[in-house]
C-alpha positions as CSV (number, residue, x, y, z in Angstrom):
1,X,0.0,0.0,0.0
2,X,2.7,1.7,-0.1
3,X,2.2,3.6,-3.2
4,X,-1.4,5.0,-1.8
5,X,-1.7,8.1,0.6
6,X,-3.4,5.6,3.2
7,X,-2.4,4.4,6.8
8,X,-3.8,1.0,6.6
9,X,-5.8,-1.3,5.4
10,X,-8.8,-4.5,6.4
11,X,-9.9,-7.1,4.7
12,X,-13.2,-8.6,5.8
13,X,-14.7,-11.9,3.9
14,X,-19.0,-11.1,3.7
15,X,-22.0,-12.9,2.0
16,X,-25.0,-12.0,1.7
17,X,-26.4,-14.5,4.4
18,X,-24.1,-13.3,7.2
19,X,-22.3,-10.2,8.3
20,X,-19.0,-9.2,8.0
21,X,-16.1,-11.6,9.5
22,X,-12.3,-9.8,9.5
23,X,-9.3,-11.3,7.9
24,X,-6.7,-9.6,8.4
25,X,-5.3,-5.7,9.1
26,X,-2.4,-4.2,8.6
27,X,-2.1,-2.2,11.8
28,X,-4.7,-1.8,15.2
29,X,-6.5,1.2,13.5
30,X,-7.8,-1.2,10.4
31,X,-8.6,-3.7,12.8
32,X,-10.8,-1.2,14.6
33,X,-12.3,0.0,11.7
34,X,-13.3,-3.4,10.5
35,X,-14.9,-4.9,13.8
36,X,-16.5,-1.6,14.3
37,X,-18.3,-2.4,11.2
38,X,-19.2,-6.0,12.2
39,X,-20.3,-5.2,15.2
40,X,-22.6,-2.1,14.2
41,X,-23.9,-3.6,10.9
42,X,-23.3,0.3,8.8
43,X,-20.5,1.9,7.4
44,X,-18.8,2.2,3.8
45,X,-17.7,-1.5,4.1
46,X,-21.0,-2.4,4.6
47,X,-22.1,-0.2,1.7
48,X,-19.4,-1.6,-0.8
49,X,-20.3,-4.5,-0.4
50,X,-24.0,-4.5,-0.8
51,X,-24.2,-1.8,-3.9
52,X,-21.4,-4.1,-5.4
53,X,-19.1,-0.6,-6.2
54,X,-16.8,1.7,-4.3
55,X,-17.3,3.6,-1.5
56,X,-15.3,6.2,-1.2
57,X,-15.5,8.5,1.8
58,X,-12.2,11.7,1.8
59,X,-13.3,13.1,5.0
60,X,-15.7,11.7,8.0
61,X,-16.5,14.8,9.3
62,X,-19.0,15.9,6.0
63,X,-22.7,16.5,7.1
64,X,-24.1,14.1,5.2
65,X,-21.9,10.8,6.5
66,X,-22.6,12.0,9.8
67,X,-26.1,11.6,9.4
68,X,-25.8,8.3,7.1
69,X,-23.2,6.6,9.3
70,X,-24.3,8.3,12.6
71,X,-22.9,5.7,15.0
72,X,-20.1,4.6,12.9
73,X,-18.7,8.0,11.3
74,X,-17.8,8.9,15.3
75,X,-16.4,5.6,16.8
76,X,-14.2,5.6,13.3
77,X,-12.7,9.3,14.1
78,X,-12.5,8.1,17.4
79,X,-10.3,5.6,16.6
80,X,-8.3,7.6,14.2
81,X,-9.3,7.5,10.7
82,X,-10.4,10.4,9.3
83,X,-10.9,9.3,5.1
84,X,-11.8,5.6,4.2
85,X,-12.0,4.0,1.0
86,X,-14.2,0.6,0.6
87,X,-13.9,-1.5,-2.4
88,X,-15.7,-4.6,-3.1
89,X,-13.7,-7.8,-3.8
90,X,-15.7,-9.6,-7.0
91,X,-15.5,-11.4,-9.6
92,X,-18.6,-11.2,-12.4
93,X,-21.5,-12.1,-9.9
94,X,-19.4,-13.4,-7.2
95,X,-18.4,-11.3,-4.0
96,X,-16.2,-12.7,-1.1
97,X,-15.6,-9.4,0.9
98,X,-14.5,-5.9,1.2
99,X,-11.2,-4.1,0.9
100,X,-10.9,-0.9,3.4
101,X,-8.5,1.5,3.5
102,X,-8.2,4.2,5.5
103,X,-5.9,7.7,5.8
104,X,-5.9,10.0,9.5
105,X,-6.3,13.2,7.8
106,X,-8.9,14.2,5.1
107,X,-7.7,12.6,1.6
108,X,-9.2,12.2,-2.0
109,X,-7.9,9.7,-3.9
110,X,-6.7,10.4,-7.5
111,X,-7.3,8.8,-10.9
112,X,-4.2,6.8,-10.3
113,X,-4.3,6.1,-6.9
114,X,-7.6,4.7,-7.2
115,X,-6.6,2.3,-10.2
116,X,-3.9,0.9,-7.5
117,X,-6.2,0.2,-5.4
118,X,-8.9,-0.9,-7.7
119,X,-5.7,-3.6,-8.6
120,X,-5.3,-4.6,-4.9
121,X,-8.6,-5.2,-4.7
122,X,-8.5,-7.4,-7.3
123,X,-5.3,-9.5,-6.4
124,X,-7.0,-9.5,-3.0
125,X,-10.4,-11.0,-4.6
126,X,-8.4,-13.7,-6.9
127,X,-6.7,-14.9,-3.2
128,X,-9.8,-15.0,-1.5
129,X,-11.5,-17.5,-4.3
130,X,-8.3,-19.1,-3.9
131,X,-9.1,-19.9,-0.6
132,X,-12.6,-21.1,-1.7
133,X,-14.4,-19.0,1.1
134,X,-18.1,-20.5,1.1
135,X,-21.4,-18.6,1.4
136,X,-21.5,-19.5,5.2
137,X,-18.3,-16.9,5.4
138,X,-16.2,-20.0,6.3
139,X,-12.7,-21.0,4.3
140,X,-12.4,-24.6,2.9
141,X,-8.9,-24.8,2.9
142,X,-6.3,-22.4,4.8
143,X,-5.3,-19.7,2.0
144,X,-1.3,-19.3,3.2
145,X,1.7,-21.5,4.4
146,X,1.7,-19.6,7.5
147,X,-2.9,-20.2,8.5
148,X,-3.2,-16.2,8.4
149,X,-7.1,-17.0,8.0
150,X,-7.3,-20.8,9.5
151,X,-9.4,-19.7,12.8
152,X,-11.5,-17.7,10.6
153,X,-13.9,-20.9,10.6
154,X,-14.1,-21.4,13.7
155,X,-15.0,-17.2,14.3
156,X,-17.8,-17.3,12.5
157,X,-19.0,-21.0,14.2
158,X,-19.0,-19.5,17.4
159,X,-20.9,-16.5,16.5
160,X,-23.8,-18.5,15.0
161,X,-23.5,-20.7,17.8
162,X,-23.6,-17.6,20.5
163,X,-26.5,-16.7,17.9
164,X,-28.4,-19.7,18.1
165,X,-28.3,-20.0,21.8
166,X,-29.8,-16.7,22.1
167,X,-32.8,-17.5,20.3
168,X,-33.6,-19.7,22.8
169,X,-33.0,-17.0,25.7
170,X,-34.7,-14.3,24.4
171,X,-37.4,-16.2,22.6
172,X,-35.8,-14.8,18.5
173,X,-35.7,-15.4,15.6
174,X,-31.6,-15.8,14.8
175,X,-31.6,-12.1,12.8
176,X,-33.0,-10.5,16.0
177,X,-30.5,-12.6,18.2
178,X,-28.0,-11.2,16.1
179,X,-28.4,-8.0,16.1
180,X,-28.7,-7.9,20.1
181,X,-25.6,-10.3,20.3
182,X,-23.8,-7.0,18.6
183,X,-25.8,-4.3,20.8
184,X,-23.9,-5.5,23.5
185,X,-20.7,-5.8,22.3
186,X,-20.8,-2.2,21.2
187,X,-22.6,-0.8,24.4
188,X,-19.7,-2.4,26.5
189,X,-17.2,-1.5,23.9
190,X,-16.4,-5.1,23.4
191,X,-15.3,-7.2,20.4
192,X,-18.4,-9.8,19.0
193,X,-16.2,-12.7,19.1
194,X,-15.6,-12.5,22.4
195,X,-19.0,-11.4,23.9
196,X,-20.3,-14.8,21.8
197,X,-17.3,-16.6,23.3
198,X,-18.7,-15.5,26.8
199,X,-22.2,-16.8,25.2
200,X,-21.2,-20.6,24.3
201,X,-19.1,-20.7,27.2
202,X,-22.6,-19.9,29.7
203,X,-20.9,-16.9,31.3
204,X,-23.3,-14.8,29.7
205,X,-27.1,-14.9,29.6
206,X,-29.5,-12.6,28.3
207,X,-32.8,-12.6,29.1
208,X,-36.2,-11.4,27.3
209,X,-37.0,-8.7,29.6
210,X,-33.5,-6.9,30.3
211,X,-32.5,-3.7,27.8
212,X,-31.8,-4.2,24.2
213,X,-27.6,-3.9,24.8
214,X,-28.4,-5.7,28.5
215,X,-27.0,-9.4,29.9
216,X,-26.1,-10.9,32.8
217,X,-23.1,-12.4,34.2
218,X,-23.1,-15.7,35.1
219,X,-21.3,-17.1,38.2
């Protein structure tokens, strides 16, 4: 990335059966920005990936992101980045994920610079199918020699696990378990995987009656 004015970059493998799962980042803002958008369902990833074309966002702080993004435009300058760039990973009608990159300082990318990342995106997308990610989210196969992705199955397992059990606690359907599975982790300024961790492992319960972003702590 070295050639782009940016400060990172996420990957994130989506479908359009389950929410965003992250790959990999390059440094602990893109890491931030990506489970930020997992675990509040908005943002230009999410957006990329669903209108199938680039998002691209030069500066947070406009009006009209605030209003579209109005939970995730903050937490992201929170974190740090002030200008991100989202760019779908397909190829013809297939889609595997998202590319994200991100800049601290307000920055509009130029013809060039957005061909160079259009072509990461691609050479990200052709390693992706390599890997023959599924629909489920889940990798077939472990994509490198060193397993960069290999737990990435087992992420998104205990997620619809965590998922599944609250169904049965709160008396869901698995969408509404979902979405209060990543209320909480973002009212307690928590990661999902490890709130659904705390989930499958019975140390957290949530019951039909508490507050939306509300569980309790088992002892």
């Amino acid at each position: 990335m070295a050639a782009l004015p940016v400060g990172g970059a996420g990957l994130s493998a989506m479908s359009k059966a389950a929410a965003s799962h992250p790959l990999c980042s390059t440094d602990d803002i893109s890491e931030q920005l990506e489970e930020l958008q997992l675990t509040l369902g908005e943002g230009p990833c999410v957006d990329a990936f669903v209108r199938g074309s680039a998002v691209l966002t030069p500066d947070l702080l406009t009006t009209e992101l605030q209003d579209h993004w109005a939970v995730f435009a903050d937490a992201a300058l929170e974190v740090g980045a002030r200008a991100v760039f989202s760019l779908p990973l397909q190829k013809g009608a297939i889609r595997t994920g998202v590319l994200d990159l991100y800049a601290s300082i307000p920055t509009v990318l130029d013809t060039e610079e957005l061909a160079d990342a259009l072509a990461f995106a691609d050479l990200a997308t052709l390693l992706l199918l390599d890997t023959r990610i599924d629909e489920a989210g889940a990798p077939t196969s472990r994509p490198t020699p060193d397993g960069s992705f290999e737990d990435l199955g087992a992420y998104r397992a205990e997620i619809d696990q965590a998922s599944g059990m609250l169904t049965v606690q709160l008396g869901v359907g698995v969408e509404e378990a979902f979405v209060r599975l990543r209320a909480y982790a973002y009212a307690q300024g928590r990661q999902l995987a490890d709130v659904a961790a705390d989930v499958v492992a019975r140390r957290l319960r949530f019951s039909p009656g508490a507050e939306p972003d509300g569980a309790k702590e088992e002892t």
